[in-house]
C-alpha positions as CSV (number, residue, x, y, z in Angstrom):
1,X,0.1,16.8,16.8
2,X,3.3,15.6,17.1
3,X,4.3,12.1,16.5
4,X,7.4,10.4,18.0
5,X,9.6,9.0,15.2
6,X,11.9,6.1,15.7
7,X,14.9,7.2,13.3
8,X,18.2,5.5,12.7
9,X,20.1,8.3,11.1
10,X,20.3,12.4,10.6
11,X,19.7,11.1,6.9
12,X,16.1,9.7,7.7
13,X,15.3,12.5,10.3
14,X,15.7,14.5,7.1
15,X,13.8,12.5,4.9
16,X,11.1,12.4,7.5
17,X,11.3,16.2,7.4
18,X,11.3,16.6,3.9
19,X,8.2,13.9,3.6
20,X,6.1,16.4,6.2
21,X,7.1,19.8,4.5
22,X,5.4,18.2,1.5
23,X,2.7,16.6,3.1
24,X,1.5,20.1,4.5
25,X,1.9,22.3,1.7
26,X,1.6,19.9,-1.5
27,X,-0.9,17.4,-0.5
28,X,-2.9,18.3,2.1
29,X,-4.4,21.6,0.8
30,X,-5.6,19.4,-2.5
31,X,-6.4,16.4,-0.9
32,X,-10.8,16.7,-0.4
33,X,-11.1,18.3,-3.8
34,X,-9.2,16.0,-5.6
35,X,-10.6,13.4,-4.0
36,X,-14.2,14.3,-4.5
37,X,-13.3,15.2,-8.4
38,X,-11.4,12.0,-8.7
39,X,-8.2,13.5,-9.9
40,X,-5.4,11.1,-9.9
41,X,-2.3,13.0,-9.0
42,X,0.2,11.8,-11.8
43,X,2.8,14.0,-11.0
44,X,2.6,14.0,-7.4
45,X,4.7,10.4,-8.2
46,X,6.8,11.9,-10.0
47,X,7.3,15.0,-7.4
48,X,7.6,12.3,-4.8
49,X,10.1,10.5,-6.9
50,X,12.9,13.3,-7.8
51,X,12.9,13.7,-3.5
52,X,14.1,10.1,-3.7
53,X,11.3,8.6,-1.7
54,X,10.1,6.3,-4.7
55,X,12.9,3.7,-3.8
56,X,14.1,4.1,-0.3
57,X,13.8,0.4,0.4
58,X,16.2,-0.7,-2.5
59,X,19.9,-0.7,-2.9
60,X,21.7,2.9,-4.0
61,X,23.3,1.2,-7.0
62,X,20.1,1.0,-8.6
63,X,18.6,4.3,-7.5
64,X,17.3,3.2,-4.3
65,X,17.3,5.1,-1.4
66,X,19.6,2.5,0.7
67,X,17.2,2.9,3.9
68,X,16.1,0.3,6.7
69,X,12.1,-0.4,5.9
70,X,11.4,0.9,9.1
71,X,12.0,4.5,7.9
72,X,10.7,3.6,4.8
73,X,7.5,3.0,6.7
74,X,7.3,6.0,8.5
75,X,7.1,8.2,4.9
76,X,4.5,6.1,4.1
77,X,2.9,6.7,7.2
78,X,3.4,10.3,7.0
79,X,2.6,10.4,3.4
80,X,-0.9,8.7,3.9
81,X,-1.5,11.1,7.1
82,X,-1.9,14.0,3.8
83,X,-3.7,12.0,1.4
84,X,-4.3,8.3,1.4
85,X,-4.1,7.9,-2.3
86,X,-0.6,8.7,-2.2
87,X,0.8,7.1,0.7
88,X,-1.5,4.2,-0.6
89,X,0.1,4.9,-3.9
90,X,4.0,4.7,-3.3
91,X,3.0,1.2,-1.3
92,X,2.1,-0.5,-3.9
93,X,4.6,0.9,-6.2
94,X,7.1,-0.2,-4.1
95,X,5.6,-3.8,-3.9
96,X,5.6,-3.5,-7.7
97,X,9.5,-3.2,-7.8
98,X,10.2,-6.0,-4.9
99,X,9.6,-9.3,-7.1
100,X,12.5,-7.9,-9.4
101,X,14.6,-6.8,-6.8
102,X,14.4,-9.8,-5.1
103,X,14.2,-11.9,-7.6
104,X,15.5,-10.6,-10.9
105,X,18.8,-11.2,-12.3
106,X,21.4,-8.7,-12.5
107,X,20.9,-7.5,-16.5
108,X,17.4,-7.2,-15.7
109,X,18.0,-5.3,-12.2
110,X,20.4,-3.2,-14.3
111,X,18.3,-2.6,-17.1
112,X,15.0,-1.8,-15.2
113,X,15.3,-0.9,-11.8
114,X,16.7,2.6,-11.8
115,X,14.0,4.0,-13.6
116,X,11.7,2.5,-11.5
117,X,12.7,3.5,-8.6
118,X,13.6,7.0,-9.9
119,X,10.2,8.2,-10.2
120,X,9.6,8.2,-13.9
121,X,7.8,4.8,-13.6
122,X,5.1,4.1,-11.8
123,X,4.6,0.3,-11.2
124,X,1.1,-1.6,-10.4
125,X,1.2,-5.1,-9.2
126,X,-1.3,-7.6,-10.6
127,X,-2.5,-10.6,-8.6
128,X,-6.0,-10.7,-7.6
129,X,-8.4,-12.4,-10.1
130,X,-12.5,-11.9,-10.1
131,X,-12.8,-15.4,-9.2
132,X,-9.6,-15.8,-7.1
133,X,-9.0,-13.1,-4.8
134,X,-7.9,-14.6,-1.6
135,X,-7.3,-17.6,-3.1
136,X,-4.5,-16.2,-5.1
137,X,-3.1,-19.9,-6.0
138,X,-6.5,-19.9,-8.3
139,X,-5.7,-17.5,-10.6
140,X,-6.8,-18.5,-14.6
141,X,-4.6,-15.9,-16.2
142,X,-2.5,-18.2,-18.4
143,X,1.5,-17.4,-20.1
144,X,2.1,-19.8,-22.8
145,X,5.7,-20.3,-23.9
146,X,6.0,-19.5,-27.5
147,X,9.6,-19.0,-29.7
148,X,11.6,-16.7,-27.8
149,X,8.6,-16.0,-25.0
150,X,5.5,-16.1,-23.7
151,X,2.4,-14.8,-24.8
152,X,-0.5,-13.7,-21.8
153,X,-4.4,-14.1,-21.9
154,X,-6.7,-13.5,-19.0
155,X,-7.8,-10.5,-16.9
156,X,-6.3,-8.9,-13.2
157,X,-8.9,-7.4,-11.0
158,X,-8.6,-4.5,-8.3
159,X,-5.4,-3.6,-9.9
160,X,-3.8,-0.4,-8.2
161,X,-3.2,2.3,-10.9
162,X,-4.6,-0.3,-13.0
163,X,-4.9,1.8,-16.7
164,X,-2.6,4.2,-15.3
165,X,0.8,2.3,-14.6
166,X,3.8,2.3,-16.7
167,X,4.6,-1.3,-16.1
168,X,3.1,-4.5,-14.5
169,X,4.8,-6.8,-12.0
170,X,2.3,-9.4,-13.6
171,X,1.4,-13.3,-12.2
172,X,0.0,-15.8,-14.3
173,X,-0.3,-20.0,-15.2
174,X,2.6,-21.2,-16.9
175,X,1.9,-24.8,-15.6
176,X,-1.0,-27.4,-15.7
177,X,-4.4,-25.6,-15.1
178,X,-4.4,-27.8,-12.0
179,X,-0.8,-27.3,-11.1
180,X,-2.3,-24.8,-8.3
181,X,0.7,-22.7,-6.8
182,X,3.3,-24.7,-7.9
183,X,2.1,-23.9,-11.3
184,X,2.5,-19.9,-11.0
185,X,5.5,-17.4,-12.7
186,X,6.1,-13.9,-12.7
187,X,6.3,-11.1,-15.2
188,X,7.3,-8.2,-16.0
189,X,5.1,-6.4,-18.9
190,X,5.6,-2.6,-19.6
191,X,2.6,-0.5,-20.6
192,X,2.6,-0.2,-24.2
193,X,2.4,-4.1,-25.0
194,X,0.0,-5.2,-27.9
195,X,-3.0,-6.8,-26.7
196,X,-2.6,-5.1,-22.7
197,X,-5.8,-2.8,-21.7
198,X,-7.6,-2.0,-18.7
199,X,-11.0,-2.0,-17.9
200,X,-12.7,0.9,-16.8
201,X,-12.1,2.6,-12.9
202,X,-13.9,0.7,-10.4
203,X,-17.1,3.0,-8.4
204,X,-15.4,3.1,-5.4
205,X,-16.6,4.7,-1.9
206,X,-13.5,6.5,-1.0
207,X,-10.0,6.8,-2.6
208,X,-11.5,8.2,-5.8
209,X,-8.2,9.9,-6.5
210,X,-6.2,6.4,-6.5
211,X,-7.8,4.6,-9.8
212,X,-8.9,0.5,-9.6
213,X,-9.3,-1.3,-12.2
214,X,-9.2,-4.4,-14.1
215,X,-6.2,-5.0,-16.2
216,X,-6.8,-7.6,-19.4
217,X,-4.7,-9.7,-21.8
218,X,-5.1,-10.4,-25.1
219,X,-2.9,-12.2,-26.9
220,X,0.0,-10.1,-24.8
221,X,3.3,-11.0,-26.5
222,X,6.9,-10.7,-23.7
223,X,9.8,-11.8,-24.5
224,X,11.8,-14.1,-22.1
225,X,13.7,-11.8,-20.5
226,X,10.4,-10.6,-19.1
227,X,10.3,-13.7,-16.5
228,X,11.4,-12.7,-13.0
229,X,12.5,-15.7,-11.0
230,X,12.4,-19.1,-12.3
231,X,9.3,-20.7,-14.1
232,X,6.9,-22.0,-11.5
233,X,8.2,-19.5,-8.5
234,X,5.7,-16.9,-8.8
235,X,3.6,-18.0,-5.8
236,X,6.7,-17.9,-3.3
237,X,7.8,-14.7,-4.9
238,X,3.7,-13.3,-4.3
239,X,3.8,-14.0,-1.0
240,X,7.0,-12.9,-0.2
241,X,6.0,-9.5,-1.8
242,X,3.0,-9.2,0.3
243,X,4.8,-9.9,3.6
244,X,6.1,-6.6,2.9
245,X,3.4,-5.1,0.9
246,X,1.3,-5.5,4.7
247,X,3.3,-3.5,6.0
248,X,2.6,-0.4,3.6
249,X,-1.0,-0.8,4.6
250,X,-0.5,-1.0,7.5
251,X,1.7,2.2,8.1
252,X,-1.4,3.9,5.6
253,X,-3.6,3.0,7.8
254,X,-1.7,4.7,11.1
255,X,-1.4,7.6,8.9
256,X,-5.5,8.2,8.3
257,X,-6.0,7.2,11.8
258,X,-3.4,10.0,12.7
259,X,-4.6,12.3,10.4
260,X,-8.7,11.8,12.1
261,X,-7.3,11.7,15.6
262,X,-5.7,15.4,14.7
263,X,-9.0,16.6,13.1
264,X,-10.8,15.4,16.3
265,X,-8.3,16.7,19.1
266,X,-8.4,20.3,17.3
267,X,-12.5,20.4,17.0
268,X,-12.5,18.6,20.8
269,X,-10.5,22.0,21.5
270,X,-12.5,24.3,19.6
271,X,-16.3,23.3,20.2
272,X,-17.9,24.4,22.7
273,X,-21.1,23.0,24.8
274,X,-22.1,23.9,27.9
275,X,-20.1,26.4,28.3
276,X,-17.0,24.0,28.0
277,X,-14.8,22.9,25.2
278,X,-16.3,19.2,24.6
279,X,-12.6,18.1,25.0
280,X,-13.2,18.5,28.6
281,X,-15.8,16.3,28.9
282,X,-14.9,12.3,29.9
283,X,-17.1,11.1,27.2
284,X,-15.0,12.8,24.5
285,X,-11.8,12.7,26.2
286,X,-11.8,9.4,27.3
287,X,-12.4,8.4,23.6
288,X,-10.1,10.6,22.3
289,X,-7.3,8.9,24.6
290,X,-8.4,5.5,23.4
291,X,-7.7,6.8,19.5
292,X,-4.2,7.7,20.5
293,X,-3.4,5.1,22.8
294,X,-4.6,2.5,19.6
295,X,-2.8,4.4,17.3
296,X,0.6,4.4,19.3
297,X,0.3,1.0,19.4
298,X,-0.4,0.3,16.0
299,X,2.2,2.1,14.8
300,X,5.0,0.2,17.9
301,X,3.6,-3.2,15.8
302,X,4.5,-1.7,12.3
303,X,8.0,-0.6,13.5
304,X,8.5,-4.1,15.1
305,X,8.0,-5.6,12.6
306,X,10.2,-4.1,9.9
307,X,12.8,-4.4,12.6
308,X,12.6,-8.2,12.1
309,X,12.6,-7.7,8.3
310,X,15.9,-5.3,8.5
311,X,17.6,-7.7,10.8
312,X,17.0,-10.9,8.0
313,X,14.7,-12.5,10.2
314,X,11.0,-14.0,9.5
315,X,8.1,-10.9,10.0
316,X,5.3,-12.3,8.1
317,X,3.6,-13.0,11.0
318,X,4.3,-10.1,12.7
319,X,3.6,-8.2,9.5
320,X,-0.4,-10.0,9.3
321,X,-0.5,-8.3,13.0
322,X,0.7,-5.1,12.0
323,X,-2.1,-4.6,9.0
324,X,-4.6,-6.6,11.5
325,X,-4.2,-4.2,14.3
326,X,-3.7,-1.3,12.3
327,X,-6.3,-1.2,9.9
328,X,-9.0,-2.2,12.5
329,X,-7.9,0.4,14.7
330,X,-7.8,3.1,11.4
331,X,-11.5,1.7,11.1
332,X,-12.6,3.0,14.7
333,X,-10.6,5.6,15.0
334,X,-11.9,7.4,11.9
335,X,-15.8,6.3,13.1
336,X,-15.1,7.3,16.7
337,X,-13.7,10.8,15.2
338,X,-16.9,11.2,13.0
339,X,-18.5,10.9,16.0
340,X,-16.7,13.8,17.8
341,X,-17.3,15.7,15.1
342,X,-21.2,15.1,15.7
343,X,-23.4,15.9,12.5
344,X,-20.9,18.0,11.1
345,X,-18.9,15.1,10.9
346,X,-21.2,13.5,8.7
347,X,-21.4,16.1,6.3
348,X,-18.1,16.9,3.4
349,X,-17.0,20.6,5.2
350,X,-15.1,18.6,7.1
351,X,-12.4,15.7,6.4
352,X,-13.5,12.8,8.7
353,X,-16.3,11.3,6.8
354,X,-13.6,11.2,3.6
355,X,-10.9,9.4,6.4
356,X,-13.6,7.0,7.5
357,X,-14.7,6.0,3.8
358,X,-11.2,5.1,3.1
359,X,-10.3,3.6,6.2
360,X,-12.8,1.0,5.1
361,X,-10.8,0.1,2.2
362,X,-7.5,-0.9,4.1
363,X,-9.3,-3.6,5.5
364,X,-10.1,-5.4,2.5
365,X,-6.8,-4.6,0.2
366,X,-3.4,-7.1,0.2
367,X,-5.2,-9.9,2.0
368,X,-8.7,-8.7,4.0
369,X,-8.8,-8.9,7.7
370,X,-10.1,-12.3,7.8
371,X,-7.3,-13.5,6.1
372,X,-4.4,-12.2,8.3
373,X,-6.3,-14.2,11.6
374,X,-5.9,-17.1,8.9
375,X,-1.7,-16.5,8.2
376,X,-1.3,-15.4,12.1
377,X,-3.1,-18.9,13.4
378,X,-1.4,-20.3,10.8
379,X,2.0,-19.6,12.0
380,X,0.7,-20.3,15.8
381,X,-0.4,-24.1,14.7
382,X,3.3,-24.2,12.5
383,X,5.3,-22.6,15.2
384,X,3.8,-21.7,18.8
385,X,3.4,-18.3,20.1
C-alpha cells in the first residue's frame, strides 16, 4: 500500500527509498523465522549503519546524518513496517546517543560519537529499575566518586539489547539515597568494563528477535570523563531523552499497524465468501477504513510533533500524544486485522498474530500508556490546552 510521505528534501526522498528497498528484500523475507527462533540480527545494525541511517538525527561533523527528526521518524516508521525488532532497535539506539549529544562536551562528542553513530556501535540505554520503573526518580543504582572516578553498583532492568550493546548510556545515584531526582547523573560505560554483566533475556511474548534484559554492576570502575552532563543532571537529561525517545515508538508503532492493515487489505481482496471477496462486505470494509483512517492519523501526530522539535520549540506533550495515540491504535489495528484474517489469523502461517503480540509491547515501553495521560494532563493543569 502506498503511504504518503511528508519529505523536506530529494536527500530524504532518497533515504526513504533506500530504507524501503531494504525493508522488502533484507528484512521482511527473514522477519517470522527469526522472530520465532529468536535470532537477534547483529549485523542488520551494522547493514543499517554503513546506509547512514544509524545517526540521521545528529550533526554531520560527527557522523550524523544532518536530518530534521521528522524524516528521521519516517525510517523508523518504515523500518518497523519490516520487522519491529529493528525499527524498535535503531530507536533506542538513537536515544542511547542523545544524552551525549546533548549534553556531552566537545572531547567527548569528538572522541565517541562518530562511531556511534557510524554503525559499529550499538548503544542501549539504561533507566528502568525492578523496583522503579515509572518512577524513574527511584532508581537505587548508586556511582560513588572515587580518585579519578566513579565506581557503579546496582542492576538496570528491561534493558534494550541489554547483554548485547557495545556501550551503555547508563543513570545512577551519585547524591543522598533520598536526594530523589535531584540526586541523579549520567554515564557513559562501554561494554567491556570489569564488574558489567547482564542477566539472562527476558521470556517475552513477541519481539524475541530484540533481546531484554537486565544489566548489573559490580563494583564497575569509569573514569570521570565518563560523566555526561554535570553531577546531579541526569534526571533532566532522562527525560529530555525520552521526549524524543516517544516519538521512536511511536513511529514503530505506525509502522506494525501499517504493516497489519497491508496483510489485511490484501487477504480482504483475496478471500472469498459468498461468492464475494470479504473486502466487499460493510463489516470488513468498514473496519478496514477505520484501521487506515487511525493510522493516518497517528502517523499526522508523530510528524507534528517532530515539527515542533525541529523548529526548537516544546513537543513533549505532543510527543506523550503521539506514543498515546499511536500505540493504542497499533493495539486495535493489529487485533482488528487478526480478526479479518479469521482463524487463520490466529494461527503462525500468517504474520498478524506476530504484529499483534508486539503491538502489545509498545504500550508498556518508554513510559506505559497510563503514564503519557499523566505527562499530557500534566501539561494541561501547567499550561492549558
Amino acid at each position: 500500500m502506498t503511504v504518503e510521505r511528508m519529505l523536506h528534501t530529494p536527500e530524504a526522498e532518497q533515504l526513504l527509498d533506500l530504507t524501503g528497498e531494504i525493508v522488502d528484500k533484507e528484512l521482511a523475507p527473514r522477519a517470522s523465522q527469526d522472530e520465532e527462533e529468536g535470532v537477534f540480527p547483529r549485523e542488520v545494525f551494522r547493514v543499517l549503519g554503513g546506509a547512514g541511517l544509524l545517526g540521521l538525527p545528529y550533526p554531520g561533523e560527527y557522523g550524523g546524518g544532518d536530518q530534521p527528526y521528522g524524516v528521521y521518524l519516517q525510517v523508523v516508521e518504515e523500518l518497523a513496517r519490516g520487522w519491529l525488532a529493528v525499527g524498535l532497535g535503531v530507536s533506542v539506539h538513537t536515544l542511547s546517543c542523545y544524552p551525549l549529544a546533548a549534553f556531552g562536551s566537545e572531547e567527548q562528542k569528538a572522541a565517541l560519537l562518530p562511531a556511534m553513530l557510524g554503525g559499529d556501535l550499538l548503544g542501549a540505554y539504561c533507566l528502568s529499575e525492578t523496583a522503579s520503573g515509572s518512577d524513574a526518580a527511584a532508581m537505587t543504582t548508586r556511582a560513588e566518586p572515587v580518585e579519578g572516578g566513579y565506581r557503579l553498583n546496582g542492576a538496570k532492568a528491561w534493558i534494550t539489547h541489554g547483554g548485547e550493546a557495545d556501550y551503555y548510556s547508563l543513570f545512577a545515584r551519585t547524591g543522598a539515597p533520598d536526594s530523589g531526582a535531584r540526586g541523579i547523573s549520567c554515564f557513559h560505560v562501554p561494554d567491556g568494563t570489569p564488574g558489567l554483566g547482564s542477566a539472562p533475556p527476558e521470556r517475552k511474548m513477541g519481539m524475541r528477535s530484540s533481546p531484554t534484559a537486565g544489566v548489573l554492576l559490580d563494583d564497575v570502575g569509569i573514569g570521570a570523563d565518563a560523566l555526561i552532563g554535570e553531577e546531579g543532571q541526569g534526571f533532566g537529561i532522562a527525560l529530555s531523552a525520552l521526549d524524543s525517545g516517544r516519538l521512536g515508538i511511536a513511529a514503530c508503532a505506525v509502522g506494525v499497524a501499517q504493516a497489519a492493515l497491508d496483510a489485511a487489505v490484501a487477504y480482504s481482496r483475496e478471500r472469498r465468501q459468498f461468492g464475494s471477496a470479504i473486502g466487499d462486505f460493510q463489516g470488513v470494509g468498514f473496519m478496514l477504513a477505520d484501521m487506515a483512517t487511525q493510522i493516518a492519523a497517528s502517523r499526522a501526530l508523530y510528524l507534528s510533533a517532530a515539527a515542533l522539535r525541529d523548529a526548537g520549540r516544546p513537543f513533549g506533550r505532543q510527543a506523550a500524544m503521539a506514543k498515546l495515540m499511536a500505540t493504542d491504535t497499533a493495539m486495535r489495528v493489529t487485533t482488528d486485522a487478526v480478526q479479518v484474517f479469521g482463524g487463520y489469523g490466529y494461527t503462525r502461517d500468517f504474520p498478524v498474530e506476530r504484529y499483534m503480540r508486539e503491538a502489545k509491547v509498545l504500550q508498556i515501553v518508554e513510559g506505559t500508556n497510563q503514564v503519557q495521560r499523566l505527562v499530557i494532563s500534566r501539561h494541561l493543569a501547567k499550561e492549558g490546552s
